[in-house]
N, C-alpha and C positions, 0 to 999 in steps of 0.2 A: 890382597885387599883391593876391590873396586870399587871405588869412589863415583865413576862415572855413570853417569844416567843412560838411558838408552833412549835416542833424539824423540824418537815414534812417544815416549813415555811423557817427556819433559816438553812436547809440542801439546797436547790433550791437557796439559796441567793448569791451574786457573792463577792470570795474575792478580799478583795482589800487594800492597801498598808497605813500601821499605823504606828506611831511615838510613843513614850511613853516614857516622860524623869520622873525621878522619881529624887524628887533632893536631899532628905538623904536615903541613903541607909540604913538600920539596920545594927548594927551587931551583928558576934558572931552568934549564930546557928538558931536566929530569921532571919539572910540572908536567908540562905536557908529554913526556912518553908517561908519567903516573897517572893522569887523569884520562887517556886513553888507554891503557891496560884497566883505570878500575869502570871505566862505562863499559869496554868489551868483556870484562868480566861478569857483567851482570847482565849482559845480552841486550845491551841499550844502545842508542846511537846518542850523540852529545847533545842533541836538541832536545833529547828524549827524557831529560832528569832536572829536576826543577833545585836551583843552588837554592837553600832557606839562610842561608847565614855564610859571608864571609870569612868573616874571623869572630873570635882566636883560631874556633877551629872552622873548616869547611863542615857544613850539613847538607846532604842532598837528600831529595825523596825522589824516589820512582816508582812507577808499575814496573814489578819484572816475577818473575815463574823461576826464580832460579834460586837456590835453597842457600843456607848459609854456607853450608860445607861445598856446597858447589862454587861457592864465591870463593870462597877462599883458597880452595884447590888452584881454579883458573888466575886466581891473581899470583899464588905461589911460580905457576907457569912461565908468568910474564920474565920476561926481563928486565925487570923492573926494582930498583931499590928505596925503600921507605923507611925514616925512621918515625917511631911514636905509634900511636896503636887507632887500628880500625875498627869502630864497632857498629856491627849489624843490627837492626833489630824489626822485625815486622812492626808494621804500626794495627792497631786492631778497628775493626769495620763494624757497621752497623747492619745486621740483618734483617729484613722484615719480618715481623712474626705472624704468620697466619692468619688468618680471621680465623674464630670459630665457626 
């Protein structure tokens, strides 16, 4: 089973607007190797994901090109431990619609 993208594939792919509320945070110094495993999971640098909400739970949004199953592969990676659950969810955009 390959999970994995092929770079040439997932570089041409279009970003587009993600939600990610995590609802325990760790803490203590497991935050921060967890919040750097889930920006590098998502192919984002830390400046790059806007926090919406501190508590209870954390919410970020970002631009990123990298699919759910791919987040979640690359965070399984990490060496990183979390308890309480992560949820994905694309946020949906506005298209323009033609002129006739």
């Amino acid at each position: 089973m390959s999970e994995e993208t092929d770079p040439k594939l997932r570089d041409s792919r279009k970003k587009r607007p993600v939600r990610i509320v995590v609802e325990k945070w760790p803490d203590g110094t497991m935050a921060f190797k967890f919040g750097s495993a889930l920006m590098s999971a998502l192919g984002q640098r830390r400046d790059e994901a806007t926090l919406v909400q501190l508590g209870p739970e954390r919410i970020f949004r970002v631009e990123t090109d990298v699919s759910e199953s791919e987040f979640r592969l690359a965070l399984n990676k990490k060496d990183v431990s979390y308890h309480g659950r992560i949820h994905y969810s694309e946020l949906l955009t506005e298209e323009p619609v033609p002129a006739p």
